[in-house]
C-alpha positions in Angstrom: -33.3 3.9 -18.1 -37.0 4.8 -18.5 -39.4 3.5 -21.0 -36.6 1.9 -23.5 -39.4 0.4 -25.7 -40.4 4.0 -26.3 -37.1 5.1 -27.2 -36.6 2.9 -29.3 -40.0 3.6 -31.3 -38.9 7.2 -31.0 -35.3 6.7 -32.4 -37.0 4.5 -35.0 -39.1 7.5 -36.5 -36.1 10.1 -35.9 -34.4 7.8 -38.7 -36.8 7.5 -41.0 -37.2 11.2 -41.1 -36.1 12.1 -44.7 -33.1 14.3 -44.5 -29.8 14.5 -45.7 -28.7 11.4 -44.6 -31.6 9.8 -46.3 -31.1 11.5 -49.2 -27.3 10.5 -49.3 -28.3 7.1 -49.1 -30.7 7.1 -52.0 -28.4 8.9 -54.1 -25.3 6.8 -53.9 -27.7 3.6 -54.2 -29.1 4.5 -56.9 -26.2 5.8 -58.6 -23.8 2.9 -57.6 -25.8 -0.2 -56.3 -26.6 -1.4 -53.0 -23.2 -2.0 -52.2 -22.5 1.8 -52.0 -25.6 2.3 -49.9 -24.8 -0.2 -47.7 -20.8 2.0 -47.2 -22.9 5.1 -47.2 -25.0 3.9 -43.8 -22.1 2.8 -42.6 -20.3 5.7 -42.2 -23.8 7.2 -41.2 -23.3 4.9 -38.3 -19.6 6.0 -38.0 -20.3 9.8 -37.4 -23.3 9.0 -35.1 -21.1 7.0 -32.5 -18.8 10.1 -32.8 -21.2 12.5 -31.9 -22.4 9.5 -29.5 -19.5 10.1 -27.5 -19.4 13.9 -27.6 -22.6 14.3 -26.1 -21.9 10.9 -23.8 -19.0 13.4 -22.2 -20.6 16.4 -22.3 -23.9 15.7 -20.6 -22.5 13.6 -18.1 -20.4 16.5 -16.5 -23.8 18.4 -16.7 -25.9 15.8 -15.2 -23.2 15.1 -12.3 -23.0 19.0 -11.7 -26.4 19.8 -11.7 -29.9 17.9 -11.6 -31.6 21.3 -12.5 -29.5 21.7 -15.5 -30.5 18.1 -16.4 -34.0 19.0 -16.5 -34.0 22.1 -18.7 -32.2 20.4 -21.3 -35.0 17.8 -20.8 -38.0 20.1 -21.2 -36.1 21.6 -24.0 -35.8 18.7 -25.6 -39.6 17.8 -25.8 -40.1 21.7 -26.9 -37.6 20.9 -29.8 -39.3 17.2 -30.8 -42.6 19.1 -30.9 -40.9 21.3 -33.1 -39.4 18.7 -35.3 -42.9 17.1 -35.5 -44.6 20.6 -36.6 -41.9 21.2 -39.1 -42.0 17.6 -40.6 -46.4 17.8 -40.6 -46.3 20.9 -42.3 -44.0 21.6 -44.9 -44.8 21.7 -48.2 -41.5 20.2 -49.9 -40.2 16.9 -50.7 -36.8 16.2 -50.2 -34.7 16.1 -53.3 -32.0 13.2 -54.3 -30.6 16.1 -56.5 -29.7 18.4 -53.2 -26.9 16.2 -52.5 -23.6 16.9 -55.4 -22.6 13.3 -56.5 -18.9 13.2 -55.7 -18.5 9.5 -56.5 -18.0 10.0 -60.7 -14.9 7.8 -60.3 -13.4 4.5 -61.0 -15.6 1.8 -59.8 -12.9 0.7 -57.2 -13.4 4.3 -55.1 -16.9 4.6 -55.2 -17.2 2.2 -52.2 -14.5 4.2 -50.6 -16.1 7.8 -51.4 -20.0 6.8 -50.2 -18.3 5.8 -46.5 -16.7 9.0 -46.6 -19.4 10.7 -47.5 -21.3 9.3 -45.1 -19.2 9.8 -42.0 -18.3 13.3 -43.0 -21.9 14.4 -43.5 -22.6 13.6 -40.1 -19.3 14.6 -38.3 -19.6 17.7 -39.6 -23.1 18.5 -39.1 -23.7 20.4 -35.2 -27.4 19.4 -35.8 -27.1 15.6 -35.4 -25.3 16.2 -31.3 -28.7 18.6 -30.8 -30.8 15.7 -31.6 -28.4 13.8 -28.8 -28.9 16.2 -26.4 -32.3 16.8 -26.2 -33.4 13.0 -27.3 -31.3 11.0 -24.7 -31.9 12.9 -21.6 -35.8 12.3 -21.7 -34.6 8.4 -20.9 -32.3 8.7 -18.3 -32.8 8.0 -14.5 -30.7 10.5 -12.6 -30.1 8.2 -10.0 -28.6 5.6 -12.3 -24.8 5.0 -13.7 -25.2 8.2 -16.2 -22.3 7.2 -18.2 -23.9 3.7 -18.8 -27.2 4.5 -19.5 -26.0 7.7 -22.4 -24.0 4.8 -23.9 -26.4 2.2 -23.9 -28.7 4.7 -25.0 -26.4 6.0 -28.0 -25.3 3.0 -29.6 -29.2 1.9 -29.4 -29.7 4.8 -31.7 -26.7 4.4 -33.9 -28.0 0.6 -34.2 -31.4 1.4 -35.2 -30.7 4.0 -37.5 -27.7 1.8 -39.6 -30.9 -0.8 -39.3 -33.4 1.7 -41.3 -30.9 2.3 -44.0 -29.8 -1.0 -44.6 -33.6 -1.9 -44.6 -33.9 1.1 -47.2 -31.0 0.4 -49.2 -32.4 -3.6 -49.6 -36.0 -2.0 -50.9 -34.4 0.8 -52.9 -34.1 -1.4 -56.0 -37.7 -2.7 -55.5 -39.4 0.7 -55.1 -37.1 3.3 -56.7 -40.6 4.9 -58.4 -42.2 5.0 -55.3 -39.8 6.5 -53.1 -39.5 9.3 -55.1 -43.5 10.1 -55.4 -44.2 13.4 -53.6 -47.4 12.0 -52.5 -45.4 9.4 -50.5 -43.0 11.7 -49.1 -45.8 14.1 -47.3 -47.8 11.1 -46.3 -44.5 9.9 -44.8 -43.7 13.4 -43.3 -47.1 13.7 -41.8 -47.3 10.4 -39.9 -43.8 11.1 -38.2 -44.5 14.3 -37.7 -47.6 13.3 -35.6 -45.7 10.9 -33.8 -42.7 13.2 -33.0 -45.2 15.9 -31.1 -47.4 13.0 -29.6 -44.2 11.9 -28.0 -42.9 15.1 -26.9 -45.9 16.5 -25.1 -46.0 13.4 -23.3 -42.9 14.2 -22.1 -44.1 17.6 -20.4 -47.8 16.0 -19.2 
């Protein structure tokens, strides 16, 4: 594997992206405590070492069939971060808590249940997050190395850092509930990892 402290920087500031995962997690922690934010990232983390293994699979039979292969999915991968960073700098909008329907209006001995299942099943079912897999993890990889190793490594690195960022997030929720949802912080937030995102993937076509 190549440059693993920038990965990890890199999967760091994919997390903290607001999306829909971040929005989950805000909205069953602030509707049921921090004990429901902590079963929502957790079965965050469940659907990400699903789709961890799906794309483990899949591009190791590309990668062992063909290096060329190996390397367009690499330059489109830093075509699609530079697109992820010039979507994040310039929208206008703020992620909503309300985008997400609360599901977990029931007794207080299911909410726990409901925001890991909500969690997992947000991600299972969303195509999107194996993209980011496929076109994030092959910028690391050293062709000439154990493939299979290095995209697991590599994936549950991911799936670690990003349960990290929640749990952080869920622990500061109660602190900062008014600031998190201040539009100004949002863009401010959006802007820096947007910059970040396409700094990091036009260095990976320089």
């Amino acid at each position: 594997m190549d440059h693993l402290a920038a990965y990890m920087l890199m999967a760091l500031m994919m997390s903290m992206l607001p999306g829909t995962d971040t929005v989950l997690v805000m909205k069953n922690t602030m509707a049921h405590g921090s004990k429901a934010g902590y079963y929502t990232t957790l079965g965050i983390a469940s659907g990400l070492i699903f789709w961890t293994m799906i794309a483990v699979f899949g591009l190791a039979v590309v990668i062992a069939r063909s290096v060329f292969l190996f390397h367009v999915i690499k330059y489109l991968g830093a075509a699609y971060l530079i697109y992820l960073g010039l979507r994040a700098f310039f929208t206008k909008s703020t992620f909503s808590m309300d985008s997400v329907p609360d599901h977990n209006k029931k007794s207080t001995h299911a909410y726990v249940k409901d925001s890991f299942f909500q969690g997992a099943v947000s991600n299972v079912l969303n195509p999107k997050t194996v993209l980011v897999y496929v076109t994030f993890m092959p910028q690391f990889i050293h062709v000439n190395g154990n493939t299979n190793q290095q995209l697991i490594i590599l994936g549950f690195i991911l799936t670690w850092i990003a349960a990290g960022w929640f749990f952080i997030l869920v622990y500061f929720l109660d602190v900062m509930k008014k600031w998190f949802k201040k539009p100004v912080f949002q863009k401010f937030f959006q802007k820096c990892t947007g910059v970040l995102l396409m700094g990091f993937g036009v260095k990976m076509i320089v």
